[in-house]
Wavefront OBJ file of the C-alpha trace (Angstrom):
o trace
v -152.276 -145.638 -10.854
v -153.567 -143.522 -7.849
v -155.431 -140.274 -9.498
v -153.390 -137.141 -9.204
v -153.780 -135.096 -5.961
v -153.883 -131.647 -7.386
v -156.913 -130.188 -8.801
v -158.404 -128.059 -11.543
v -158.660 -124.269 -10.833
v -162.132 -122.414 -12.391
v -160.682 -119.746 -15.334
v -161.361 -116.477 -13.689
v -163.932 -114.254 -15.765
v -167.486 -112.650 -15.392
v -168.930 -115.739 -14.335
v -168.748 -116.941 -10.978
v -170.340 -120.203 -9.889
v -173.599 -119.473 -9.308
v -177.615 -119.632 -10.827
v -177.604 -115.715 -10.715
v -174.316 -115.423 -12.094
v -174.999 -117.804 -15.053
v -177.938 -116.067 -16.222
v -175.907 -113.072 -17.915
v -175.713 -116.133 -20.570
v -179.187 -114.875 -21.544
v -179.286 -117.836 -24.630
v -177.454 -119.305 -27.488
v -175.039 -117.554 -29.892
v -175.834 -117.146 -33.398
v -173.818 -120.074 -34.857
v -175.653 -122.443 -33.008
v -178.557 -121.413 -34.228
v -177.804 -121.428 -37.279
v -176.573 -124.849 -37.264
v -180.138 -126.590 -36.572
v -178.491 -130.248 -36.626
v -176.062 -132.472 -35.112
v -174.937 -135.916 -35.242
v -173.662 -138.021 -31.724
v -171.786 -140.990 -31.703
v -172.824 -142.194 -28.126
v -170.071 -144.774 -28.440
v -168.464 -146.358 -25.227
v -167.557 -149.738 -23.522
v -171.685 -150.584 -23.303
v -171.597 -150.875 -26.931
v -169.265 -153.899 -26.869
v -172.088 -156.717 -25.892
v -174.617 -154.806 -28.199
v -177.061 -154.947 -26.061
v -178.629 -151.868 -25.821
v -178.898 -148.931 -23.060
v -178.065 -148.931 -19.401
v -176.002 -152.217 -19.931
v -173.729 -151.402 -17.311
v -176.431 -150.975 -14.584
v -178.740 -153.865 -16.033
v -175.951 -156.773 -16.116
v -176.246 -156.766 -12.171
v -179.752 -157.052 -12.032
v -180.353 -160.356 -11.152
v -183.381 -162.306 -13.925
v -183.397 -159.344 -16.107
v -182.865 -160.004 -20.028
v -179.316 -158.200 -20.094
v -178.031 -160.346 -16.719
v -178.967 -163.737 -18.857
v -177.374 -162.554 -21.750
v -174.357 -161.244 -19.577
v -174.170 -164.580 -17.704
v -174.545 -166.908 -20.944
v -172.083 -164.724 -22.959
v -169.452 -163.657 -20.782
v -169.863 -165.181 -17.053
v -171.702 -164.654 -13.514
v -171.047 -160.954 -12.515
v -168.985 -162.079 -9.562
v -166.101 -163.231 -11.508
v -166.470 -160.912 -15.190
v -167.859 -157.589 -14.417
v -168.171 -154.458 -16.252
v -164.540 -153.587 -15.465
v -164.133 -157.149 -17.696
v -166.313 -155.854 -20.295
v -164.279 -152.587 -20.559
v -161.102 -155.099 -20.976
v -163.011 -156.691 -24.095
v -163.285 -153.614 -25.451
v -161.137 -153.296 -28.314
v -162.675 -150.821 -31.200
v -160.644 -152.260 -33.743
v -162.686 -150.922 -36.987
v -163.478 -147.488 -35.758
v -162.535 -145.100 -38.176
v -163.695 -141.203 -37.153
v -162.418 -139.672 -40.119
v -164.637 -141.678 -43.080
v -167.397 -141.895 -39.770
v -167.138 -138.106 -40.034
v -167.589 -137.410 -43.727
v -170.533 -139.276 -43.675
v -171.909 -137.473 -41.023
v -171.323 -134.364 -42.390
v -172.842 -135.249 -45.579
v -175.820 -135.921 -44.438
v -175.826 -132.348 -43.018
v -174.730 -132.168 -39.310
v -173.120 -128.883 -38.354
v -171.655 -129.844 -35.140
v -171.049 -133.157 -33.875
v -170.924 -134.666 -29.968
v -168.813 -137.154 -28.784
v -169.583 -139.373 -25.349
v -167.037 -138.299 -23.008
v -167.876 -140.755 -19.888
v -171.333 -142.249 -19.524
v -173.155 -143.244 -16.023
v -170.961 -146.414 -15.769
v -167.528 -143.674 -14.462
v -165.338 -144.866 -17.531
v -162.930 -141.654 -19.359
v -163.102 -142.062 -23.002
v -160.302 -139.807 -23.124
v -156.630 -139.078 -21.493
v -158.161 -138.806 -18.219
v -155.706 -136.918 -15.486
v -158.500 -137.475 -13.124
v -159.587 -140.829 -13.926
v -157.420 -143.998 -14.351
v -159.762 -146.175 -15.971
v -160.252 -144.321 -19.013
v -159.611 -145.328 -23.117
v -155.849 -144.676 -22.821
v -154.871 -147.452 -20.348
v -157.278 -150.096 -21.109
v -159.906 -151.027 -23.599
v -158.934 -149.798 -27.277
v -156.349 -147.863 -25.663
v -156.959 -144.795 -27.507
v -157.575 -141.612 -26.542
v -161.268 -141.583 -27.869
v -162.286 -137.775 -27.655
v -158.802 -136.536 -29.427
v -159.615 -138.935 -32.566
v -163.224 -137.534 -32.506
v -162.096 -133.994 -32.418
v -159.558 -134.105 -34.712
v -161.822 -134.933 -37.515
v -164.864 -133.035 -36.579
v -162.437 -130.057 -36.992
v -161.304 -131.411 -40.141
v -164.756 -131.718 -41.379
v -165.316 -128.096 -40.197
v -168.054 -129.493 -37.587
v -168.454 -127.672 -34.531
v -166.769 -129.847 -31.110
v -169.169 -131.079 -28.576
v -168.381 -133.571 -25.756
v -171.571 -135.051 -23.279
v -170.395 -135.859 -19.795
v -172.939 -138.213 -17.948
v -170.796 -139.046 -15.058
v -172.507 -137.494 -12.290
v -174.459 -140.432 -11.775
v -172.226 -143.006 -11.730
v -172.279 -142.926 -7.593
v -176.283 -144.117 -7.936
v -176.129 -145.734 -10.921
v -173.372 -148.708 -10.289
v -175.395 -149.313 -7.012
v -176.066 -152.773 -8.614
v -172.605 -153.989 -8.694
v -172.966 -153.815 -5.088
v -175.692 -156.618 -5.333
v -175.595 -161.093 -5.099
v -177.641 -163.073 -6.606
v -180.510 -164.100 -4.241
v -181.275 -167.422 -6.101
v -179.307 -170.582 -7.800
v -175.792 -172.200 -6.993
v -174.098 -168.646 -6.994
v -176.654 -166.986 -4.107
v -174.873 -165.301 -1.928
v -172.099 -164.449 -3.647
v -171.333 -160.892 -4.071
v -170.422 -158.980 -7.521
v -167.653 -157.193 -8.194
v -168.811 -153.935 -6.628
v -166.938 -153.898 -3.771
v -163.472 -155.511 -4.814
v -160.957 -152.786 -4.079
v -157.214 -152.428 -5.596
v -156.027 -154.960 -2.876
v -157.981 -157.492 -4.702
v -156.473 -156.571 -8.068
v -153.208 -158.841 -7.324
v -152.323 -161.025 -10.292
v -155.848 -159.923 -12.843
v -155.569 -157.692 -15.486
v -156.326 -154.896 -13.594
v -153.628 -155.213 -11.206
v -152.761 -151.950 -9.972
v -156.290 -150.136 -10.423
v -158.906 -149.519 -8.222
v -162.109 -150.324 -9.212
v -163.499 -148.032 -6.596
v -162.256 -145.499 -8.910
v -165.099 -146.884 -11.456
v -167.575 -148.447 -9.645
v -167.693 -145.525 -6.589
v -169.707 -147.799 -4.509
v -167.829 -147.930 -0.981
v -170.902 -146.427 0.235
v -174.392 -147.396 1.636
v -177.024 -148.075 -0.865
v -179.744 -145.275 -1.868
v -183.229 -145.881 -0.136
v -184.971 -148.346 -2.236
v -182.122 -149.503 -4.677
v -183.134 -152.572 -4.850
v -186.055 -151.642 -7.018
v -184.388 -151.263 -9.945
v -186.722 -148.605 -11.600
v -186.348 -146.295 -7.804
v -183.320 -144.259 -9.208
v -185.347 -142.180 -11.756
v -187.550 -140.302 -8.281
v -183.648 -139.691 -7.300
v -182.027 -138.319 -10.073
v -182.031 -134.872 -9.017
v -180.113 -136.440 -5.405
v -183.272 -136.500 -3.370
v -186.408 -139.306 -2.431
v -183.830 -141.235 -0.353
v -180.579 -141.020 -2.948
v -177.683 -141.819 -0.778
v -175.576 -138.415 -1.064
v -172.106 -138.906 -2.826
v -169.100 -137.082 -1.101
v -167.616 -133.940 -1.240
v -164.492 -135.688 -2.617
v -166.949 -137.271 -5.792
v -167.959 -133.936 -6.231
v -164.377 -132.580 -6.805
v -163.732 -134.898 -8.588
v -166.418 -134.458 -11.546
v -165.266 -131.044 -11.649
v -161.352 -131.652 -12.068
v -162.770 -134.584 -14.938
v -164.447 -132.258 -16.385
v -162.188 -129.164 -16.380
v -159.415 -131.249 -17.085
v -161.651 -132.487 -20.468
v -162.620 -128.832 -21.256
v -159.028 -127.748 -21.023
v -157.875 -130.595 -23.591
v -160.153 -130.478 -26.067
v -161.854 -127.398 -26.035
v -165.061 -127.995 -27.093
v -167.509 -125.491 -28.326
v -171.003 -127.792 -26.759
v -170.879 -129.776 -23.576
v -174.042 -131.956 -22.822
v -175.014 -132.791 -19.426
v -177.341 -135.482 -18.727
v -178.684 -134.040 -15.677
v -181.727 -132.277 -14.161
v -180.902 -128.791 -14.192
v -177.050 -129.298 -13.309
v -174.899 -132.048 -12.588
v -175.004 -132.921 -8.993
v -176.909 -130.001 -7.832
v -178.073 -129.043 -5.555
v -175.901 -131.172 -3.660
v -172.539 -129.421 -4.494
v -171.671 -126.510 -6.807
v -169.170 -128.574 -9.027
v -171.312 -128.816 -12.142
v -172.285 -124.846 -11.395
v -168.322 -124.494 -11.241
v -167.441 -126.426 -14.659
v -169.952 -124.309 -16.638
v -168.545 -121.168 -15.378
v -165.206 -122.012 -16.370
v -166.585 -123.235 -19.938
v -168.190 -120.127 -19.940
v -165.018 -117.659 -18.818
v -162.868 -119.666 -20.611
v -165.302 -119.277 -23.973
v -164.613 -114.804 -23.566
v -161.447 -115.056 -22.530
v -160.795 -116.965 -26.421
v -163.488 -115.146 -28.275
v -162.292 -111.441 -27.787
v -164.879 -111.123 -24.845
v -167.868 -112.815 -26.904
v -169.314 -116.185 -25.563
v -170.076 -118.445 -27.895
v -169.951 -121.653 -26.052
v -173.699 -123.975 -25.228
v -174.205 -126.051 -22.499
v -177.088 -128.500 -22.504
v -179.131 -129.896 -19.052
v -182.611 -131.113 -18.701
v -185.519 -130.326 -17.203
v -184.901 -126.548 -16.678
v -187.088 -123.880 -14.883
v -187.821 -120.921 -16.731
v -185.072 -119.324 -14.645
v -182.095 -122.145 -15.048
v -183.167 -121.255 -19.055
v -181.575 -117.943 -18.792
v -178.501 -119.842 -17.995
v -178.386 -122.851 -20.378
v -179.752 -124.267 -23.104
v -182.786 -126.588 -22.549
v -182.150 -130.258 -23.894
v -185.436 -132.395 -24.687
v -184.487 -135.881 -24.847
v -186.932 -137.819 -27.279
v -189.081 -135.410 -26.871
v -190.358 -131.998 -28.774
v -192.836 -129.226 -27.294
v -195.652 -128.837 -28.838
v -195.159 -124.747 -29.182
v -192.885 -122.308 -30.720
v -190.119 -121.484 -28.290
v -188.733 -118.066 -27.136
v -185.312 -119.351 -26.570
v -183.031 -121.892 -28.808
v -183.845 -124.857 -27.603
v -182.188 -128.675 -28.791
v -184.053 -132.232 -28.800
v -181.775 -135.120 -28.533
v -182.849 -138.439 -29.451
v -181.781 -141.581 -31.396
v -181.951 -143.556 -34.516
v -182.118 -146.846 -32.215
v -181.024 -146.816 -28.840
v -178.710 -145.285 -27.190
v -176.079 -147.843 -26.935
v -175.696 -150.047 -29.802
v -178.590 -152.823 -29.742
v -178.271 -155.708 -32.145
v -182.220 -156.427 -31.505
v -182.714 -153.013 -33.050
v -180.783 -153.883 -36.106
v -182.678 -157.568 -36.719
v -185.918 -156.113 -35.969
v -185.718 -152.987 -38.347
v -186.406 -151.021 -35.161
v -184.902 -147.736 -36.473
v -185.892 -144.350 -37.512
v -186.417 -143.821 -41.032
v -184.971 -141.256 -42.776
v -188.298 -140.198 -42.765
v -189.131 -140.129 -39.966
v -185.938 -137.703 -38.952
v -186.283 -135.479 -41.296
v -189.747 -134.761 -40.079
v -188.870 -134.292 -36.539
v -185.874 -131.861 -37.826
v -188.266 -129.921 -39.439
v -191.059 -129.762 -36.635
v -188.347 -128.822 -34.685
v -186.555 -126.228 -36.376
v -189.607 -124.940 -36.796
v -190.082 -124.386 -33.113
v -186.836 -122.348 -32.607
v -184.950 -126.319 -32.358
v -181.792 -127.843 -33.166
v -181.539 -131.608 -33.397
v -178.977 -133.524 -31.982
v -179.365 -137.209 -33.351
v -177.194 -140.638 -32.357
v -176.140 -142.922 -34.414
v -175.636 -146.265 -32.562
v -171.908 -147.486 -32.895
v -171.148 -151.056 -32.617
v -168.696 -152.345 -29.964
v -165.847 -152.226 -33.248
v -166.337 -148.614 -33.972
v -168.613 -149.063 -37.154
v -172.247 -148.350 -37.818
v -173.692 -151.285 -39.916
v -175.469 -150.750 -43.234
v -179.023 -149.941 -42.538
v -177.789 -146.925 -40.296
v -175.472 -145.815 -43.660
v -178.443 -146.115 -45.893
v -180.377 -143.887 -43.407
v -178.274 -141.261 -43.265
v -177.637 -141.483 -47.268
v -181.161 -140.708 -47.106
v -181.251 -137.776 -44.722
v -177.651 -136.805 -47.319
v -180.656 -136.534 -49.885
v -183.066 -134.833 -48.336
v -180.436 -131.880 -47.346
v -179.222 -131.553 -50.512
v -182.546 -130.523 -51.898
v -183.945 -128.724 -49.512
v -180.969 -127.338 -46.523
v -181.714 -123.774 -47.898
v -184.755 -123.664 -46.029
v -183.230 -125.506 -42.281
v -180.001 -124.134 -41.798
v -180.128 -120.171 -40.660
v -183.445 -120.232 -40.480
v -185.629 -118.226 -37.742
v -189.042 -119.082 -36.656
v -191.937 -117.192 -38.203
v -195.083 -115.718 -36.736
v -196.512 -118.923 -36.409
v -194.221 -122.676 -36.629
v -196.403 -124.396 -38.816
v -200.395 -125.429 -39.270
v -202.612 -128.199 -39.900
v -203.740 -131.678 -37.887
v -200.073 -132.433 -35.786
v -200.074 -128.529 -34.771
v -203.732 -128.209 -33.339
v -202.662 -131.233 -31.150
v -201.300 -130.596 -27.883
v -198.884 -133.771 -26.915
v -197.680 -132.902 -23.539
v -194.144 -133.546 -22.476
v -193.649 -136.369 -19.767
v -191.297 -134.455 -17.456
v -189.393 -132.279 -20.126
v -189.533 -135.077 -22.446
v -190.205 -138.641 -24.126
v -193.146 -137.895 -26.349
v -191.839 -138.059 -29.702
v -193.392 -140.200 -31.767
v -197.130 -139.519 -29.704
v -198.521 -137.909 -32.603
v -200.737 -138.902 -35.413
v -199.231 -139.611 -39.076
v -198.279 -136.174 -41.146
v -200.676 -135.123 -43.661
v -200.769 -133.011 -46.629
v -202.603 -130.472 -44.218
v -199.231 -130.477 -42.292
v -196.564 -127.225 -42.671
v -193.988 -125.637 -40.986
v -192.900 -122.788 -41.069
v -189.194 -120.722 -40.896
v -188.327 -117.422 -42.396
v -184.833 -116.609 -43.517
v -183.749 -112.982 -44.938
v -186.735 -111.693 -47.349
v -188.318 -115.473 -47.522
v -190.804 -117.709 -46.290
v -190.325 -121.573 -46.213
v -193.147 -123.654 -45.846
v -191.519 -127.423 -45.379
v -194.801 -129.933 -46.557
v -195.214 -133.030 -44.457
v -196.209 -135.012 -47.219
v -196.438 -134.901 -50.758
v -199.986 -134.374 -52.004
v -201.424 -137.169 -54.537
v -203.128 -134.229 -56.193
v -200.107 -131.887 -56.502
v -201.567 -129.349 -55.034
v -200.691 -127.706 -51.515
v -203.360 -125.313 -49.071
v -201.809 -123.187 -47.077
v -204.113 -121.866 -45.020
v -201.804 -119.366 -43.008
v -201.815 -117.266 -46.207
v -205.161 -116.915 -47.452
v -206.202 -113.800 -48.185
v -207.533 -111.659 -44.740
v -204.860 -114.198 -42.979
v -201.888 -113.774 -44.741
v -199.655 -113.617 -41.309
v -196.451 -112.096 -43.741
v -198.340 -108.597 -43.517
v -197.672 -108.646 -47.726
v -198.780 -109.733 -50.760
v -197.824 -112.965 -52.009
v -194.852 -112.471 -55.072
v -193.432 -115.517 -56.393
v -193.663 -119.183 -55.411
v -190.851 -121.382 -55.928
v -190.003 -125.515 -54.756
v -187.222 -126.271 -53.628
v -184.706 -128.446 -55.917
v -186.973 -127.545 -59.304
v -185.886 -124.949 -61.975
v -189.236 -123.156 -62.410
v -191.760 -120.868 -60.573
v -194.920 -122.231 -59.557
v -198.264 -121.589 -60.438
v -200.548 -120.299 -57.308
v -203.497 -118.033 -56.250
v -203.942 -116.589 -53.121
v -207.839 -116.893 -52.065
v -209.803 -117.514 -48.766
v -209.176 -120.778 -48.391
v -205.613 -120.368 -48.352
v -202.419 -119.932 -50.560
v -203.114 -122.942 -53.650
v -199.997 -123.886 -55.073
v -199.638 -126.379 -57.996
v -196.699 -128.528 -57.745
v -194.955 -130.279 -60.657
v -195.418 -134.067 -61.507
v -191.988 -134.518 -61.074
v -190.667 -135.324 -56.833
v -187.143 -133.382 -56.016
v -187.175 -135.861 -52.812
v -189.447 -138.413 -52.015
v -189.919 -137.362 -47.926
v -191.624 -133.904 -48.082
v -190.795 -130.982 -49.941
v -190.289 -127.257 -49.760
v -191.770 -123.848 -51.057
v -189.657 -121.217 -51.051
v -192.027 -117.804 -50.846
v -191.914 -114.494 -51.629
v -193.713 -111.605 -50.785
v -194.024 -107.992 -52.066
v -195.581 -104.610 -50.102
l 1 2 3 4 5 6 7 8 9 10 11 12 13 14 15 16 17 18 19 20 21 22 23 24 25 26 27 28 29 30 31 32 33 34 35 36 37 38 39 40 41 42 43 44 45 46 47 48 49 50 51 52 53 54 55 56 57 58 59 60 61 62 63 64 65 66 67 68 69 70 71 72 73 74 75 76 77 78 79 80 81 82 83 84 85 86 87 88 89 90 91 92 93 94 95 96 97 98 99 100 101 102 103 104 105 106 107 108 109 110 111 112 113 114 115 116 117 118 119 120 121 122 123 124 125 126 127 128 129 130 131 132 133 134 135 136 137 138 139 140 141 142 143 144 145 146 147 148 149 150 151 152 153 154 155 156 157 158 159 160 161 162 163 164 165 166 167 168 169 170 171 172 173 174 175 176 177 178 179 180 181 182 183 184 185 186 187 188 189 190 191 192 193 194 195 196 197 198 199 200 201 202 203 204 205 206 207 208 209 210 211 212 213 214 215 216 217 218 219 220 221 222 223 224 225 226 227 228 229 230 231 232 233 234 235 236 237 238 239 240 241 242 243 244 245 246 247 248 249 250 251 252 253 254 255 256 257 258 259 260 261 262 263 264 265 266 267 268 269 270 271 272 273 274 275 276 277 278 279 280 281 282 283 284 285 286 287 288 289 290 291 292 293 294 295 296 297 298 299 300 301 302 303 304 305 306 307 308 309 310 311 312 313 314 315 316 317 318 319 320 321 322 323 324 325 326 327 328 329 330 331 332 333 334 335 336 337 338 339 340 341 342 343 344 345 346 347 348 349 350 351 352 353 354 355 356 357 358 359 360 361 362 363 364 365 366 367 368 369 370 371 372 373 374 375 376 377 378 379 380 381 382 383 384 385 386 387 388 389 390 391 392 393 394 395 396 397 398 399 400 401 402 403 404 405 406 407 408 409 410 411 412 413 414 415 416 417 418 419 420 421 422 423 424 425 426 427 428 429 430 431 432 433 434 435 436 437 438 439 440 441 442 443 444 445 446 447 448 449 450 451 452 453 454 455 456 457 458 459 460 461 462 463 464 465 466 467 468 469 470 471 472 473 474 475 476 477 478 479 480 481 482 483 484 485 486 487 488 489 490 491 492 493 494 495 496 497 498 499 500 501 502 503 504 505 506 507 508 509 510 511 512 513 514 515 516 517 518 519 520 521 522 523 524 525 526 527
């Protein structure tokens, strides 16, 4: 069961393994840009107890709401761990190809599969890793089943890898409980393959998952002290050089298989940088291996976070639940979630989730700002989504139908959009994490995208008086340089009545809705 001893070679190219090397990349091809909107099924072993994000991490933390729940549900941590919860894994109703059609129906162009998360587990045929989806859980190689029909669904491929972190991350599993009739008693951390003899797991190493036969980070027991280390400094204890390799030959070894067209990292700037030059190495090869198949054109996108204007030049910045609050020079992608991350069940019985809405909104802010949106769909432990998320996505289905024609191939215009929400400036909390910050869309609210020889102004809200201001176009303002030609809404048969004065471009809308969410004009423009 012992991972193999050979290891992944980078594909030889332009690129070499370095910042300065990278930043021929220069930003995103065309296609993704065009594509404006994905869907994620962020679906692993943490899904199984449905209890929401960082599961894995949270179950040894001793008092806190996932530990009871772990404890009453499935045992102390000592005796079922997270390798256990990985063995009660079983997937049985996931279904990627009706999952798919869904997803592409309600208008994603590319769609990301979870390839390992923080907690070190493979969701794939893993050369590198012996705990992966193959040998134990559903026992199903995961990322083929996803790419097979995303391909069939003419999606593009992506894959996120989050493993850099497990080393930090599991630190908990090294933990005991410090009160009650099991203090003292350490969890499953530390057990090694010796102590595998006669379990289920006879034969692994769960050092291979956990990666915790080292000292603890400064501070770990303060459970909230890992987010000052997450780019390896403030006291992180430093994984080794053999960790390193290892994420790279993972990752290669993924790459290689399933050739992806997007990899996600969850990682500041890179993984495990600027400790070791492994994630520098796995995005040269992506990016080498991208020419080499594209007659010398590279159209692959890697995603990291929290990028300097610099480390921009060389991938493409990720904003998790988060959007700027200006117009972008470079493609750009937010990623956020219709619940949490990993499936939560208190989501579902609360009605905690997005509205259609409420996405659609944030797509178009975002496009609007030179975005893409990548949105997750929580996936129960089984492999289905339950039927609020379906009606949700039905929803968005509707919305796209009408009014796609002014999202995907879309550019941004002179300015991204006007009214209360623009004038506001909602600062990002370190790259991120301010969606939702903002006061309710108006009437007042548009954005903005051009396309070919059109404008699109996407309306927040519908207006009670049928009648939409658009200020950006009054006459002595009119940013399009022309004179307004013909007016037309999106997903209605007829041209619109309108004058163009000082106050703005007026445009009289029908009584008649084409979609209930917003809606959008479709505007020409003479010389």
């Amino acid at each position: 069961m012992a991972c193999s001893p050979s290891h992944e070679t980078m594909q030889e190219g332009p690129y070499e393994s370095t910042w300065e090397s990278l930043s021929q990349y220069g930003g995103a091809p065309e296609w993704f840009q065009d594509a404006k909107f994905g869907i994620w099924a962020h679906w692993g072993p943490q899904c199984q107890p449905e209890q929401g994000d960082w599961y894995a991490r949270n179950m040894y933390n001793e008092g806190s709401r996932q530990y009871k729940w772990h404890v009453e549900n499935y045992g102390h941590p000592s005796e079922f761990g997270f390798k256990d919860v990985i063995h009660s894994w079983k997937g049985e109703k996931w279904n990627p190809d009706s999952l798919m059609a869904l997803y592409k129906k309600a208008g994603a162009r590319y769609f990301f599969a979870m390839g390992n998360y923080h907690d070190n587990f493979d969701l794939w045929n893993s050369k590198y890793q012996p705990w992966n989806s193959v040998n134990m859980g559903p026992q199903k190689d995961i990322l083929a089943g996803w790419e097979k029909a995303a391909r069939a669904n003419g999606l593009r491929f992506g894959v996120s890898i989050h493993a850099a972190h497990a080393w930090t991350w599991m630190e908990t599993s090294q933990r005991a409980d410090k009160q009650g009739e099991k203090n003292g008693i350490p969890y499953d951390g530390k057990l090694t393959k010796a102590d595998g003899k006669g379990t289920w797991w006879e034969g692994y190493d769960p050092q291979e998952l956990y990666a915790q036969n080292h000292p603890l980070s400064e501070g770990s027991e303060d459970i909230n002290r890992i987010h000052s280390q997450w780019a390896w400094e403030n006291g992180v204890a430093l994984p080794t050089e053999e960790y390193c390799q290892n994420f790279f030959d993972r990752t290669v070894d993924m790459i290689n298989k399933y050739n992806p067209d997007l990899v996600y990292y969850d990682d500041t700037s890179m993984p495990l940088w600027p400790v070791s030059d492994a994630g520098l190495r796995t995005v040269a090869h992506f990016y080498n291996k991208s020419i080499k198949e594209h007659e010398g054109k590279n159209e692959a996108v890697v995603f990291a976070k929290i990028l300097t204007d610099e480390q921009k030049e060389c991938l493409v910045w990720d904003v998790e639940k988060g959007v700027p609050d200006q117009k972008q020079d470079k493609p750009w992608q937010t990623c956020t979630c219709l619940g949490n991350w990993h499936y939560d069940r208190h989501k579902y019985e609360t009605n905690g989730y997005k509205s259609a809405a409420t996405v659609v909104r944030m797509l178009v802010d975002i496009v609007s700002k030179n975005g893409n949106l990548l949105l997750s769909v929580p996936i129960r432990g089984n492999g289905s989504i339950d039927e609020k998320e379906e009606t949700i996505l039905e929803d968005i289905a509707s919305w796209i139908a009408v009014n796609g024609e002014g999202v995907y191939g879309t550019r941004p215009w002179k300015v991204f959009g006007e009214g209360p929400v623009a004038e506001a400036v909602i600062p990002l909390k370190g790259q991120g994490f301010n969606e939702g910050k903002h006061q309710s869309y108006t009437v007042q609210d548009i954005r903005f995208v051009k396309k070919g020889d059109f404008l699109y102004a996407h309306v927040m809200v519908w207006p009670e008086n049928r009648k939409v201001i658009v200020k950006s176009l009054s006459i002595g303002k009119d940013l399009t340089g022309n004179t307004v030609n013909k007016v037309e809404l999106l997903g209605y048969d007829h041209f619109l009545e309108y004058s163009q004065t000082n106050e703005g471009l007026i445009v009289e809308l029908p009584e008649t809705k084409p979609n209930s969410i917003s809606l959008t004009l479709k505007i020409s423009t003479i010389q």
